[in-house]
KEMARRO-233001 format. One record per residue: residue in three letters; x, y, z of N, C-alpha, C in turn. Coordinates in steps of 0.001 Angstrom, whole numbers, plus 500000, padded with zeros to 6 digits. Example, Ala and Ser with C-alpha at 12.3 -4.5 7.8 and 13.67 -1.06 7.14 Angstrom:
REM KEMARRO-233001
ala513190494310507800512300495500507800513200496700507800ser512850497750507080513670498940507140512900500030507870
REM end
This chain:
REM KEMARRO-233001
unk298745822241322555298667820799322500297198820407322319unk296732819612321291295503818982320787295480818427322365unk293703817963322194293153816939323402293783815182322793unk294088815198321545294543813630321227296087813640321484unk296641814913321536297984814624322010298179814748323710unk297513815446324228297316814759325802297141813716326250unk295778813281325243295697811577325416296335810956325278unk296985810658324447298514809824323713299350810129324871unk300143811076325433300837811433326501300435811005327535unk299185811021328164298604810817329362298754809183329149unk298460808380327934298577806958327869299966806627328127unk300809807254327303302442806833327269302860806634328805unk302342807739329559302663807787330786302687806713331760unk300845806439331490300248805481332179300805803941332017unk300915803906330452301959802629330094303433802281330882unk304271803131330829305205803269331214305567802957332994unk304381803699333347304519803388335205303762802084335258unk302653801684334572302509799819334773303568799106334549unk304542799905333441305510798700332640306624798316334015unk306788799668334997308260799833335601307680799022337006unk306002799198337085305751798117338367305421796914337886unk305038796078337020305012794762336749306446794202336483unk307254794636335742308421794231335287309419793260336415unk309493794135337343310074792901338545309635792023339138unk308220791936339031307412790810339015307269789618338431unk307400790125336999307602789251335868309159788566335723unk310021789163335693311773789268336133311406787925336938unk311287788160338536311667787575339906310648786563340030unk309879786120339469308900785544339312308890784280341092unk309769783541340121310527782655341473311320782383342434unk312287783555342459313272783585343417314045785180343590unk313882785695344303315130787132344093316072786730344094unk316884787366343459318696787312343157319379787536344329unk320405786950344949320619787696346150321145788594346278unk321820789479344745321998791179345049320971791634344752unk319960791152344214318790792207344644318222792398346610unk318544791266346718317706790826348466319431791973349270unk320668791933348804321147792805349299321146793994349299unk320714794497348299320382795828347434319246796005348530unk318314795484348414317253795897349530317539795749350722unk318213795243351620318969795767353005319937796905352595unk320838797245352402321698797941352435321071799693352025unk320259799455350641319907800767350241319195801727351137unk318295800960352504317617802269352639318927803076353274unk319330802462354561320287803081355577321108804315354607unk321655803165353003322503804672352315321778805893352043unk320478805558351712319454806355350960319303807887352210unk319225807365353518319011807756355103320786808716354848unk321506807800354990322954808682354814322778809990354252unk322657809623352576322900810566351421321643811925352413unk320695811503352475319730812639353192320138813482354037unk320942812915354916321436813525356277322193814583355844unk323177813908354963324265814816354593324156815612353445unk323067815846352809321956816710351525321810818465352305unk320997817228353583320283818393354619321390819348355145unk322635819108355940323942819424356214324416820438355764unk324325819815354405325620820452353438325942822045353542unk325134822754353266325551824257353781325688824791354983unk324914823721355969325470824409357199326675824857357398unk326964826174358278328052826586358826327615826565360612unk329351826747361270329503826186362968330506827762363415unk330250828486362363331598830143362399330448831357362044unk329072831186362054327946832209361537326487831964361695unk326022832840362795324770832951362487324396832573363756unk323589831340363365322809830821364826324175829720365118unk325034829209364329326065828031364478325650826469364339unk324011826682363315323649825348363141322568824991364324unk322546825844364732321463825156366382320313824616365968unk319259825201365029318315825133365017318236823653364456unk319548823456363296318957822053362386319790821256363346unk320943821680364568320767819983365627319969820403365951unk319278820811366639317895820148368301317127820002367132unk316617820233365941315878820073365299315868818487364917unk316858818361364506317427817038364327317642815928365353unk317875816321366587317900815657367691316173815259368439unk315582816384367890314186816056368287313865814938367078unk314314814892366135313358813590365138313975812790365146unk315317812481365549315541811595366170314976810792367358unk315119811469368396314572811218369896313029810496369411unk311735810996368598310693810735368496310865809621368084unk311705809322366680311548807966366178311978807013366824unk313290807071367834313640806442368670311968805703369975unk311541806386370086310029806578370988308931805946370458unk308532806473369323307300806127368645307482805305367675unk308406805129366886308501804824365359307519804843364717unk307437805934364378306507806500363521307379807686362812unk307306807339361425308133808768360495306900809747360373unk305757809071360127305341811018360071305153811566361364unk305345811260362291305254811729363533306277812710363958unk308184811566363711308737812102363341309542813095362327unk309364812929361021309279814214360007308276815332360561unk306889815378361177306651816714361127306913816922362596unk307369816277364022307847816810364711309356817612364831unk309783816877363947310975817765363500311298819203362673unk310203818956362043309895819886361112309425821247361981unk308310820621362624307710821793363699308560822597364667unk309573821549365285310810822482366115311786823512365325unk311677822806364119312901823541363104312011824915362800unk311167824905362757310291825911361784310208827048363612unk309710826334364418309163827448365955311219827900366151unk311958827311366011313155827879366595313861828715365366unk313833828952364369314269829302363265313323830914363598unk311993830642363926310178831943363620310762832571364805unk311270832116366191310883832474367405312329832704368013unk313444831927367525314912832347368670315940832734367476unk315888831680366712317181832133365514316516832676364346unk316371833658364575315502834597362973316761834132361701unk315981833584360503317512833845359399316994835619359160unk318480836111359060318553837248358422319072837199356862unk318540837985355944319086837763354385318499838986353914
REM end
């Protein structure tokens, strides 16, 4: 790839992510729609759903450790956000239990 076809690319790019953040600006100018103002309540909680159950999905409750590590793991980032509300507090305290109980009590074997 030439340095003028990077440039051109690197512009297209740059165009493109101004175009997708001004655009609803320009759109909504004076009023949000009220399925947009619902769209924005409703989506994160689904967004939170779809995650939960992403993370889940292969667990098994018939092998292995029986899932332990990702509940208390899960129960600890819960519990924090419940406490602090704070997500990075909670994402890497969760993260940190999942990772010490996985290293230290439930080895994966593969």
């Amino acid at each position: 790839m030439t340095t003028l076809q990077s440039a051109v690319m690197i512009g297209l790019a740059v165009l493109a992510t101004q175009l997708t953040r001004w655009i609803p600006f320009l759109l909504f100018r004076r009023k949000t729609p009220p399925v947009i103002a619902y769209l924005g309540s409703v989506l994160p909680s689904a967004i939170w759903g779809m995650l939960v159950i992403y993370c889940f999905r292969n667990g098994t409750l018939v092998a292995g450790s029986n899932g332990m590590p990702e509940i208390l793991a899960s129960a600890v980032t819960v519990g924090l956000q419940a406490w602090k509300r704070n997500l990075a507090i909670s994402i890497a305290g969760g993260t940190l239990c999942y990772m010490a109980l996985v290293q230290l009590f439930f080895p994966i074997s593969g």
